[in-house]
KEKE-3310 file (N, C-alpha, C; in steps of 0.2 Angstrom, whole numbers, plus 5000, padded with zeros to 4 digits):
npx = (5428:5421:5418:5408:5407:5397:5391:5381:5387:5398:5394:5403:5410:5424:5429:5423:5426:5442:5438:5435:5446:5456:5465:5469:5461:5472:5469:5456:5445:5447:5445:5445:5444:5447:5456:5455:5461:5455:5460:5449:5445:5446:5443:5444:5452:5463:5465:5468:5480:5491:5488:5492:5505:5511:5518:5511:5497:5483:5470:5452:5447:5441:5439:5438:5430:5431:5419:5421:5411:5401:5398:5389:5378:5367:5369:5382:5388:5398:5399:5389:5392:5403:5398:5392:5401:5403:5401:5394:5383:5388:5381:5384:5379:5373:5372:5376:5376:5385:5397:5399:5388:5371:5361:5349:5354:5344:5343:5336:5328:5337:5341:5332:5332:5343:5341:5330:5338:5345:5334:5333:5341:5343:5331:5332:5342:5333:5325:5331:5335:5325:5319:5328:5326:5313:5315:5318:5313:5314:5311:5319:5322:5307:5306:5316:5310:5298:5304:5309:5299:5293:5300:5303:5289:5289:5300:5294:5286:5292:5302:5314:5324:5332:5319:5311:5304:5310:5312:5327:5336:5330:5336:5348:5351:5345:5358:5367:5364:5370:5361:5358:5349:5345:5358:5365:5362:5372:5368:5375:5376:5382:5387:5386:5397:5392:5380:5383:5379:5368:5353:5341:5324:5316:5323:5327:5315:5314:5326:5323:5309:5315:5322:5337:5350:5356:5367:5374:5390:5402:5412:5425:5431:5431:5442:5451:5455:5458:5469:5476:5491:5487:5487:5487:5475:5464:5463:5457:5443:5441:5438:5429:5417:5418:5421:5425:5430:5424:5425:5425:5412:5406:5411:5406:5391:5390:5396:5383:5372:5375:5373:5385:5399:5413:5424:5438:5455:5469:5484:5503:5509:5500:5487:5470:5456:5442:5430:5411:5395:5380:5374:5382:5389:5399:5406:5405:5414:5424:5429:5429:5443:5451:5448:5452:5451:5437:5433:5439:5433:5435:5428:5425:5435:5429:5429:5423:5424:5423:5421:5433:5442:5435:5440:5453:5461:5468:5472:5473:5465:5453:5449:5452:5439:5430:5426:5429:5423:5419:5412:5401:5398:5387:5385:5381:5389:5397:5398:5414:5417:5431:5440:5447:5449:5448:5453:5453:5461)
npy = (5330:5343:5361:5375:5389:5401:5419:5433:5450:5455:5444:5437:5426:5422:5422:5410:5402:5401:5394:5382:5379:5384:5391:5408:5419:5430:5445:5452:5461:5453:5444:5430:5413:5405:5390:5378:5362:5349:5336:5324:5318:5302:5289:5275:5273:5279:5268:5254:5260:5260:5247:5239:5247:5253:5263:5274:5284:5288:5299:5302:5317:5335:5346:5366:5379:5397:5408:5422:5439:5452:5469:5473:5466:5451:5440:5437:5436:5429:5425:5416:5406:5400:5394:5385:5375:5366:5355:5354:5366:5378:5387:5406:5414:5428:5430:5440:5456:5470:5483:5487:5487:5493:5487:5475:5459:5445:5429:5423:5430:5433:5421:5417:5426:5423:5412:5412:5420:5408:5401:5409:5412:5397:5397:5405:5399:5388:5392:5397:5386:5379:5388:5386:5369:5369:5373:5360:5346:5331:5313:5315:5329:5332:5325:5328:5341:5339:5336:5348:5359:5352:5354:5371:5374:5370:5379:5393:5391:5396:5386:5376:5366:5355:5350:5346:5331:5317:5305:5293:5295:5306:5314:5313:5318:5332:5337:5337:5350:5358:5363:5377:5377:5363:5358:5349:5359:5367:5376:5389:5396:5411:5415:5426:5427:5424:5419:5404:5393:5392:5391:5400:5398:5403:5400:5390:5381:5386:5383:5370:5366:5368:5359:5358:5360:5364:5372:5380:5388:5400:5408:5417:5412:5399:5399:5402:5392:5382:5387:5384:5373:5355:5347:5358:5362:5354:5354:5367:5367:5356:5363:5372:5364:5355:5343:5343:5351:5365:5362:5347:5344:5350:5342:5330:5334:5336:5325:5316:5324:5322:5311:5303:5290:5280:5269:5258:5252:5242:5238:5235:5244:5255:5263:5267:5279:5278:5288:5286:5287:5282:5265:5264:5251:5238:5236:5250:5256:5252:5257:5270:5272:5266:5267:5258:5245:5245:5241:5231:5221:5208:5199:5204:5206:5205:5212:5218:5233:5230:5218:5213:5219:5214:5203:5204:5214:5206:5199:5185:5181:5185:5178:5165:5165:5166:5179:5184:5187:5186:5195:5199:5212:5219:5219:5229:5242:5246:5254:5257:5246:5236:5233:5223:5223:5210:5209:5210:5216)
npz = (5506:5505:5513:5513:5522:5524:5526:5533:5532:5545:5554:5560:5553:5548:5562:5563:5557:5560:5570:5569:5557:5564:5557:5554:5541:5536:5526:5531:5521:5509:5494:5489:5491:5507:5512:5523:5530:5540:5551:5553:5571:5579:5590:5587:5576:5580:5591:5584:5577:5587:5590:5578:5574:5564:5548:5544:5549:5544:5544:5543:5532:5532:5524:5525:5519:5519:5513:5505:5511:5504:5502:5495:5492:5499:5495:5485:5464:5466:5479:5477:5466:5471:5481:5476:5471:5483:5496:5506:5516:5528:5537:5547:5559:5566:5586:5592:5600:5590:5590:5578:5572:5567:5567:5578:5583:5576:5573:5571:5560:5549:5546:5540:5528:5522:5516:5507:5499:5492:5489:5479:5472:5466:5457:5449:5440:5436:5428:5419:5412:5410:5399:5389:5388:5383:5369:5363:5357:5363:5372:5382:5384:5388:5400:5409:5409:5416:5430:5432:5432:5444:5451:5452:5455:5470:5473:5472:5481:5491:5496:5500:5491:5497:5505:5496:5491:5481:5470:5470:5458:5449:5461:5459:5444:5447:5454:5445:5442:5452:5463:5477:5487:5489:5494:5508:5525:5536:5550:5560:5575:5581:5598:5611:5625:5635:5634:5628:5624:5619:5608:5598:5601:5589:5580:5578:5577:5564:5559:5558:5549:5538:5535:5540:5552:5568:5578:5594:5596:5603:5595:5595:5607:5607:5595:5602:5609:5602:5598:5609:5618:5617:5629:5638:5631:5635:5650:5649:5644:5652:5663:5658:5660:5650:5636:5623:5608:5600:5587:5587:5588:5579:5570:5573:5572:5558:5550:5558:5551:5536:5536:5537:5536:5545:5537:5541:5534:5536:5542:5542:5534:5535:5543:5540:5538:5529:5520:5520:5513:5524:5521:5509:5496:5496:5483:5480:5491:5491:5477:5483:5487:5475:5461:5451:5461:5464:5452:5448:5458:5470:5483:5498:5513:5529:5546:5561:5569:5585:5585:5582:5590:5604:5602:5607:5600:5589:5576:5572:5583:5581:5569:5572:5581:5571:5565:5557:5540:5522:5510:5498:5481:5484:5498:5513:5518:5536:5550:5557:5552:5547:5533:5519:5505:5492:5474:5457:5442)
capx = (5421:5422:5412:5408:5405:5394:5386:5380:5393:5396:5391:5409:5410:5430:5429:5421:5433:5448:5436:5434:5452:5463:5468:5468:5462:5475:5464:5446:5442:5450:5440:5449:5443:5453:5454:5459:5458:5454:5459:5440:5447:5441:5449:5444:5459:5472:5468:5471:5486:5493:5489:5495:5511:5510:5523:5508:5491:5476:5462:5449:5449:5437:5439:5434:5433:5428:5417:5421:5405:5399:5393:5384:5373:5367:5375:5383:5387:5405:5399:5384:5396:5408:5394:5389:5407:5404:5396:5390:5385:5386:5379:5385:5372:5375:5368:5379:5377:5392:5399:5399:5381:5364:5354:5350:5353:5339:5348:5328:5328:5344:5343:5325:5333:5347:5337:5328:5344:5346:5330:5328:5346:5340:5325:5334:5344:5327:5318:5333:5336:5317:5318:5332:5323:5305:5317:5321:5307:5315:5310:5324:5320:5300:5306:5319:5307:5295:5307:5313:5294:5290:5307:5299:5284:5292:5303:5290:5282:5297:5304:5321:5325:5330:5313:5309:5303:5311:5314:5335:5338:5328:5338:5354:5349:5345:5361:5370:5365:5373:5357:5359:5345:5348:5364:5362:5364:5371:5369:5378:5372:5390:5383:5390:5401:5385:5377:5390:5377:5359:5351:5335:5320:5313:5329:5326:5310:5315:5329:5318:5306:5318:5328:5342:5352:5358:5371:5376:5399:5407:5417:5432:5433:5433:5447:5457:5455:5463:5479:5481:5493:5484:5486:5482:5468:5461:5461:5453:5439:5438:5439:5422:5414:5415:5425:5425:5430:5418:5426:5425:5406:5405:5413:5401:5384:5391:5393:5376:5366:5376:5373:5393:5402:5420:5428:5443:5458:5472:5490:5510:5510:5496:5479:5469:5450:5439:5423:5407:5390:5379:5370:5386:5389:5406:5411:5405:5417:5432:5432:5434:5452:5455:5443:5454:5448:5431:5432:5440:5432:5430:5426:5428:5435:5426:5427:5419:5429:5419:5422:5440:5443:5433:5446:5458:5465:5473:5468:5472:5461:5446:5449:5450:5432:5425:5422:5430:5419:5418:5405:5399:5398:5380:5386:5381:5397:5394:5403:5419:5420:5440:5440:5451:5447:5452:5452:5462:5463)
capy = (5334:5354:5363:5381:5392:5409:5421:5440:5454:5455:5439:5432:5420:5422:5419:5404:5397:5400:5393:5377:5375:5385:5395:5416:5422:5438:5452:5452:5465:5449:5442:5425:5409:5402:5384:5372:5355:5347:5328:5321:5312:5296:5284:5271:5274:5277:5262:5253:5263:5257:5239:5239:5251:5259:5267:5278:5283:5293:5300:5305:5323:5341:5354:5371:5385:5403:5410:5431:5440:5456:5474:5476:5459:5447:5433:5442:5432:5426:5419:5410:5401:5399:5389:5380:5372:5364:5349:5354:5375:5379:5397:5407:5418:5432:5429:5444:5463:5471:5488:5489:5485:5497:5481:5471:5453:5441:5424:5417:5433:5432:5415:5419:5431:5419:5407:5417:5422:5402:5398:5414:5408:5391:5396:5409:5393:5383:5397:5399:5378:5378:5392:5382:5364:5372:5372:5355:5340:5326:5313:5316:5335:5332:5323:5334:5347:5338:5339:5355:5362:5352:5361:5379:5374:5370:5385:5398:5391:5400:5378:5373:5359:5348:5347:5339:5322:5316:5299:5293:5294:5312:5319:5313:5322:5336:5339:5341:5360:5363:5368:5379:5374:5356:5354:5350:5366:5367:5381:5389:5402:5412:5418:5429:5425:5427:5411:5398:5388:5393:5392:5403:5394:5405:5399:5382:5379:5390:5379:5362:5366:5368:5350:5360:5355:5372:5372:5387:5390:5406:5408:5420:5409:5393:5400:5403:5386:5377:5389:5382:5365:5348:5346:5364:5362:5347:5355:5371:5362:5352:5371:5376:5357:5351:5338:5342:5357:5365:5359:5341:5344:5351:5335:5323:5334:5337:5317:5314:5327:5320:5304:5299:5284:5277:5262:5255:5249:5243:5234:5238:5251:5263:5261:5273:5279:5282:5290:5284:5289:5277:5263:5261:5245:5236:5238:5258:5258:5250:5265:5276:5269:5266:5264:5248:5240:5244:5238:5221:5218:5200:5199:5209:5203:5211:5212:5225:5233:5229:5211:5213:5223:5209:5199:5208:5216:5201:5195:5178:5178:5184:5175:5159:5165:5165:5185:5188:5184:5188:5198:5201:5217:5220:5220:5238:5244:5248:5261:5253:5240:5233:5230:5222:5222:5207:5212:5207:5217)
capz = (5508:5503:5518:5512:5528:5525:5532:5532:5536:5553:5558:5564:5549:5548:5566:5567:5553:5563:5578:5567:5557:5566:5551:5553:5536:5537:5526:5532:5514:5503:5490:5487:5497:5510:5513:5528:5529:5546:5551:5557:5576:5577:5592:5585:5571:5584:5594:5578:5576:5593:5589:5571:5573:5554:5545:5543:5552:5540:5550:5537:5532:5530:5521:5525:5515:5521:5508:5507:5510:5499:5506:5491:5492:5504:5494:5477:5462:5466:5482:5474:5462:5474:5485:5471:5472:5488:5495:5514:5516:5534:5536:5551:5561:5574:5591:5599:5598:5589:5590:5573:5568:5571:5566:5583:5582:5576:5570:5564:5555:5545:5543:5533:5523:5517:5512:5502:5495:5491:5483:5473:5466:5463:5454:5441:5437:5435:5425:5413:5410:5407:5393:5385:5385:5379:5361:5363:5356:5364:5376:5386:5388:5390:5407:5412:5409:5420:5436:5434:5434:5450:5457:5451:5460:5476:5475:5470:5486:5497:5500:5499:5487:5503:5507:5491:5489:5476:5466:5470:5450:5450:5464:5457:5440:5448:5458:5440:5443:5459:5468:5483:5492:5488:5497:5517:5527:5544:5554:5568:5578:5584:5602:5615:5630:5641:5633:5621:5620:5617:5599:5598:5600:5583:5573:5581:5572:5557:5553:5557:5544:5532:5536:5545:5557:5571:5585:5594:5597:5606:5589:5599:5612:5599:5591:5608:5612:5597:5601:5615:5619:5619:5635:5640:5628:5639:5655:5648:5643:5660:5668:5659:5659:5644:5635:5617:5606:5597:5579:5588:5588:5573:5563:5572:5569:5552:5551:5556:5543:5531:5536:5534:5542:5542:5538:5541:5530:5542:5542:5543:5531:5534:5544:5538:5538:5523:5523:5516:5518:5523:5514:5505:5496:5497:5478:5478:5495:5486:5472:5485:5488:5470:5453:5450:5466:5461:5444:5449:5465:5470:5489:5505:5520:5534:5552:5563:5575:5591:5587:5582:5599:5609:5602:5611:5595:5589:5569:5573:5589:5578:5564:5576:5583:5567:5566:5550:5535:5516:5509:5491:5479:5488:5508:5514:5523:5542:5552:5561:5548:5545:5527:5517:5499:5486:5468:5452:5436)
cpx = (5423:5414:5412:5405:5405:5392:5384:5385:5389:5395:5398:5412:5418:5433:5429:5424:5438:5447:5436:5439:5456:5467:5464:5466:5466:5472:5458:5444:5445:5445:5439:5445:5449:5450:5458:5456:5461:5453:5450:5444:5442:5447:5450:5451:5464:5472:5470:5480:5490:5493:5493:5503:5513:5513:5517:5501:5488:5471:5458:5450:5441:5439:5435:5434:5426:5424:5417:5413:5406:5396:5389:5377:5372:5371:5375:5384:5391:5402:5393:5389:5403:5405:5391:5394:5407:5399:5393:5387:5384:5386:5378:5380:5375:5371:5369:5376:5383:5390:5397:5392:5377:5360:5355:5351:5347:5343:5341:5330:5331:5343:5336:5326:5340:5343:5334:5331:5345:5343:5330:5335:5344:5333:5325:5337:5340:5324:5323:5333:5328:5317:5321:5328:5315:5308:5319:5315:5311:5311:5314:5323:5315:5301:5308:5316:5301:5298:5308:5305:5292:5296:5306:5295:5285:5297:5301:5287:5288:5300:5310:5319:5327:5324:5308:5309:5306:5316:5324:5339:5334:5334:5346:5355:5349:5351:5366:5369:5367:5367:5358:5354:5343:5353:5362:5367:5365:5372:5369:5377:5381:5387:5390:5394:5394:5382:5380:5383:5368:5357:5343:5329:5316:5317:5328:5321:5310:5318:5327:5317:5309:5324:5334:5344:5358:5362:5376:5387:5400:5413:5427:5434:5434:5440:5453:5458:5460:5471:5483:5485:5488:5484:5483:5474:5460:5459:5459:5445:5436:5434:5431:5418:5411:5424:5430:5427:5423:5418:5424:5417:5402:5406:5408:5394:5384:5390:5386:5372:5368:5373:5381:5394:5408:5420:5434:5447:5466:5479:5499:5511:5507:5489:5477:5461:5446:5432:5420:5401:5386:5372:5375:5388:5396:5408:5412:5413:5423:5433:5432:5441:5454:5449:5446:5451:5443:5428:5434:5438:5430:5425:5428:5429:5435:5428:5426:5424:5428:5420:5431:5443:5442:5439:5454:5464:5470:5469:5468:5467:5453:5446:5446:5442:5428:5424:5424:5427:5420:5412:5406:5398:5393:5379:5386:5388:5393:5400:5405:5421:5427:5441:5447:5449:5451:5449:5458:5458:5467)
cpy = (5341:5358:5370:5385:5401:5412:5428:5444:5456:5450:5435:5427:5420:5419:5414:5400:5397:5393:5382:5371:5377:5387:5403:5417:5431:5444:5448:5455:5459:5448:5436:5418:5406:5397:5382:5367:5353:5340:5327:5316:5308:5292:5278:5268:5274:5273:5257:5254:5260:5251:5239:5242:5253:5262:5274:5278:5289:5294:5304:5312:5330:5345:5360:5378:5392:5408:5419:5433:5448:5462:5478:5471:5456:5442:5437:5437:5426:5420:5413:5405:5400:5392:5385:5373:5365:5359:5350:5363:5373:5386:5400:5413:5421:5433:5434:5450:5467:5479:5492:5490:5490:5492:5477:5463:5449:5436:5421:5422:5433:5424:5415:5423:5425:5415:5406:5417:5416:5400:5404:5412:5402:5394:5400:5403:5387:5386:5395:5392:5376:5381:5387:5374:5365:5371:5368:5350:5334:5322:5313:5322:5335:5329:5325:5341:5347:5338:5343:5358:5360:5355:5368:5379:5376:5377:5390:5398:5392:5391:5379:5368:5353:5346:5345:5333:5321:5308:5300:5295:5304:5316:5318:5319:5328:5342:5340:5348:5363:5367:5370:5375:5369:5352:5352:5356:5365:5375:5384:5394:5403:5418:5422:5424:5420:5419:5406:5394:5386:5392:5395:5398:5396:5401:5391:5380:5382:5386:5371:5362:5367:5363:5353:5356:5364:5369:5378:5386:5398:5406:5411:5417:5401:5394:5401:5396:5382:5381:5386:5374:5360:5348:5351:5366:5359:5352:5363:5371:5360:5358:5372:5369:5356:5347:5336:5349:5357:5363:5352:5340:5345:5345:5331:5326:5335:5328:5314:5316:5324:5314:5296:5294:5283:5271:5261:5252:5248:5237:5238:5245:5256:5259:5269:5271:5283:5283:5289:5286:5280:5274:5262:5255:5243:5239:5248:5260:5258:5255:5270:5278:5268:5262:5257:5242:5240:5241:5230:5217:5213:5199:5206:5204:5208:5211:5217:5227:5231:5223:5210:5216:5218:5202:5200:5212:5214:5197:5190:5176:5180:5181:5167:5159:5167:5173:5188:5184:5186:5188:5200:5211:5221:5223:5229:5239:5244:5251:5256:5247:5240:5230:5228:5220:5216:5210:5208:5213:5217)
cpz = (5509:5509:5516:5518:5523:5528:5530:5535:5542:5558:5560:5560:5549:5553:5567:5561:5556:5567:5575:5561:5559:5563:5554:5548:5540:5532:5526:5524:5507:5499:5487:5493:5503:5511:5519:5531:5539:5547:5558:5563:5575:5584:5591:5581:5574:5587:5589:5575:5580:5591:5582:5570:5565:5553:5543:5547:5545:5541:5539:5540:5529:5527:5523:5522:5516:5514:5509:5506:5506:5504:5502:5490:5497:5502:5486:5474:5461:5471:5483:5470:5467:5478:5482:5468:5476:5490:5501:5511:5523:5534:5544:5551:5566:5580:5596:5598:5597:5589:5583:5567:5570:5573:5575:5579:5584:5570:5565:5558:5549:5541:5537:5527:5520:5513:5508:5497:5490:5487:5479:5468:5462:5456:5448:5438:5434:5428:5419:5409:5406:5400:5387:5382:5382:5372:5362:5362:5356:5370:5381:5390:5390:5398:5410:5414:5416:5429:5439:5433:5442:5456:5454:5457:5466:5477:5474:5476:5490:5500:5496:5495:5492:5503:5502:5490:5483:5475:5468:5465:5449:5455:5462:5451:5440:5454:5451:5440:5449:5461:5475:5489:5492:5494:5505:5519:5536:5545:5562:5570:5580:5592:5607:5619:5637:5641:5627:5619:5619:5610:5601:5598:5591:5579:5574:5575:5566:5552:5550:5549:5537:5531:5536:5550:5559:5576:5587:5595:5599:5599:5593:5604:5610:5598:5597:5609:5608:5595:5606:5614:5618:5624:5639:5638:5633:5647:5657:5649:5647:5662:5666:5659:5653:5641:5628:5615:5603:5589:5579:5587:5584:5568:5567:5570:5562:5547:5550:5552:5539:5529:5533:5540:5539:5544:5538:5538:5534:5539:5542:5540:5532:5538:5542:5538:5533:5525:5518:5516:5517:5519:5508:5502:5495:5490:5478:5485:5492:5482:5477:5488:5482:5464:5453:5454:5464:5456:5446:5452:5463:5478:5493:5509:5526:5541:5557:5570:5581:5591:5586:5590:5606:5609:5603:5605:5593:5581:5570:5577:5584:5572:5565:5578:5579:5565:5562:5544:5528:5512:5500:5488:5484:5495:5507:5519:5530:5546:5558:5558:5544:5538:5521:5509:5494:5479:5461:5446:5431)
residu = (UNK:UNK:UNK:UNK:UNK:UNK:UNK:UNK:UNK:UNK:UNK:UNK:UNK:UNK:UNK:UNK:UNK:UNK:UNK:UNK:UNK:UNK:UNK:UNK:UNK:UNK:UNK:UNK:UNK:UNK:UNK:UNK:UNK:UNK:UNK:UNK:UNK:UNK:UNK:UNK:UNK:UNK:UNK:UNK:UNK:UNK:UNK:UNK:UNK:UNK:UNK:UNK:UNK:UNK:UNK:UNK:UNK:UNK:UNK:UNK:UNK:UNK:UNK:UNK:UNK:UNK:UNK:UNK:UNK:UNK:UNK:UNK:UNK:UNK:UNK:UNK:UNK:UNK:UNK:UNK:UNK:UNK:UNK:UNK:UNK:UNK:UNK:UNK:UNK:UNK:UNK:UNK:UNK:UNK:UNK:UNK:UNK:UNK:UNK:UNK:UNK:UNK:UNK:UNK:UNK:UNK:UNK:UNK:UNK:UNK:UNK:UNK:UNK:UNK:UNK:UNK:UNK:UNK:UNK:UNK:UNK:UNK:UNK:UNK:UNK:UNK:UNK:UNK:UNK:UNK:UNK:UNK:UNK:UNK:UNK:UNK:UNK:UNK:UNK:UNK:UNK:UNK:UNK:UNK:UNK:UNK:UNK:UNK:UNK:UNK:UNK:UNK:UNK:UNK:UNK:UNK:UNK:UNK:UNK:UNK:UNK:UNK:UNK:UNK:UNK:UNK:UNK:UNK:UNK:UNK:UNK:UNK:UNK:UNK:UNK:UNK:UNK:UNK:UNK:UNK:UNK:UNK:UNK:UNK:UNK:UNK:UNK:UNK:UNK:UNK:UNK:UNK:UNK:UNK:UNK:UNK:UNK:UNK:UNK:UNK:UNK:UNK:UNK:UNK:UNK:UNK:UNK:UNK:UNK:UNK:UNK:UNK:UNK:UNK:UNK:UNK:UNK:UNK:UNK:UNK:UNK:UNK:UNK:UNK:UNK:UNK:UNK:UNK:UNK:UNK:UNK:UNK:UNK:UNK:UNK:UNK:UNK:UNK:UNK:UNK:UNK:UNK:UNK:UNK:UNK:UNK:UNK:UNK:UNK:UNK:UNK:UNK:UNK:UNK:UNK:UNK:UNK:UNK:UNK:UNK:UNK:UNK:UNK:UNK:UNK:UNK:UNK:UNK:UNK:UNK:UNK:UNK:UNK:UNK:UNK:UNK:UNK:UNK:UNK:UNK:UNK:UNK:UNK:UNK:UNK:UNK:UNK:UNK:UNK:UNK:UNK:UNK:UNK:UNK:UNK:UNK:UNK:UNK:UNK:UNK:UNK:UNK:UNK:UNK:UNK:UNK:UNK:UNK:UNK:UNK:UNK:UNK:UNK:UNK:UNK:UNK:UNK:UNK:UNK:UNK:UNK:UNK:UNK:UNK:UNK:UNK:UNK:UNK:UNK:UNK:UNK:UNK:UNK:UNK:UNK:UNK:UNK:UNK:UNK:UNK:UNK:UNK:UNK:UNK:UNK)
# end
């Protein structure tokens, strides 16, 4: 999962990449992306790990990549096709007064003028693929022609593509062109000292109405924290009353938009945790451990963590109580499920 973090000059967006993998990009004037990949914690994995003792443990994993911003554009053309790359966009917003700025800080503001930026790209993308299939008499383009007009519509009327209704097999078709205002968009407010953790009430309903998802981070004081030790980290933490960083925060509302979950694949060698979203069905989870599995799947053997755990974390004791089962191609995965896939090819 590739997370592209943007935002407008000025607004910290550098920042709040360190703040969330603990990478420095060293030139701010670069023009290159930076990536750092971030294990998603999960305890569930490490009690797992404890119980099992694994030549290996493998937390699921994020990607983040800092997208350079432009002093000639709000979004130029690099970093459109840059954000076209990736499967989340998080768009960083400035909630402080900088030194450097004349403009006062309005995060509704900004975040109206991206988005903009978002659909007006989407809709040259639309305008041109429409030109193109107009010299096409098929019935293959007559249909394609017919989605990509009710996504004109929709983006002529100042709407994201999120907030299109659309058929499962339409919105798939329609992700072939890497639409910006398609993707899900999280946005972070990067606020002062004064207040870490307010979101405007403007930017609030701003981002709603366009099936967002906002939470404000202290980006400089973020990034101080994940310098610090584990343990230092911990009773920094305490000190302001809280329990969580704010990357720890970020991977679970990130999670929820998405709608992702993890399962479980566990024994001597390796436990490890794969991410699915959900709604998942068992063969689709299998390919994402290995095409072959997928192709020759026969069963799953399932059990959920909550019942493996009540069984004191003992295979034998849930097996004995009956709480491991075998589930078909069909079976929807469920978050904390222990799976153990058969297959032959």
């Amino acid at each position: 999962m590739k997370v592209g973090i943007f935002g407008l000059l000025g607004c910290g967006k550098s920042t709040v990449f360190c703040s969330l993998s603990g990478i420095r990009p060293a030139d701010a004037g670069r023009r290159e992306i930076v990536l750092g990949t971030v294990k998603v914690p999960d305890p569930r994995l490490d009690e797992l790990s404890r119980i099992f003792r694994p030549k290996k443990t493998t937390p699921a994993e994020m990607v983040f990549a800092d997208i350079p911003g432009s002093a000639e554009a709000l979004l130029d053309a690099a970093a459109v096709a840059q954000l076209r790359t990736m499967d989340v966009l998080t768009l960083v917003l400035r909630a402080y007064q900088s030194p450097f700025l004349s403009e006062m800080p309005d995060p509704a503001r900004d975040f109206v003028r991206v988005e903009e930026e978002l659909i007006l790209a989407d809709l040259a993308v639309v305008e041109k693929r429409l030109e193109r299939l107009a010299k096409e008499k098929t019935p293959a383009a007559a249909g394609e022609m017919d989605l990509l007009r009710l996504c004109r519509a929709h983006l002529e009327d100042g709407r994201p593509l999120r907030t299109l209704s659309l058929a499962e097999a339409d919105a798939a078709r329609l992700k072939a062109y890497a639409p910006l205002s398609q993707k899900t968009l999280l946005t972070l407010v990067n606020t002062p000292e004064s207040a870490p953790d307010r979101v405007p009430e403007a930017l609030l309903a701003a981002v709603t109405a366009h099936a967002g998802t906002a939470m404000p981070l202290c980006a400089p004081a973020e990034a101080d924290i994940l310098e610090l030790a584990p343990g230092e980290r911990a009773a920094f933490l305490a000190e302001l009353g809280q329990h969580e960083t704010a990357r720890d925060r970020y991977l679970k509302v990130a999670y929820g938009a998405l709608g992702l979950m993890s399962f479980f694949t566990v024994g001597e060698d390796e436990c490890r945790a794969w991410t699915v979203r959900n709604g998942t069905d068992a063969r689709r989870a299998a390919g994402v451990i290995h095409s072959d599995i997928e192709r020759g799947f026969i069963r799953a053997e399932v059990v959920s963590y909550a019942d493996f755990m009540e069984a004191g974390g003992s295979e034998s004791r849930a097996r004995a109580a009956g709480r491991y089962r075998l589930e078909g191609k069909d079976y929807r995965v469920q978050d904390g499920d222990i799976i153990h896939f058969r297959f032959n090819v």
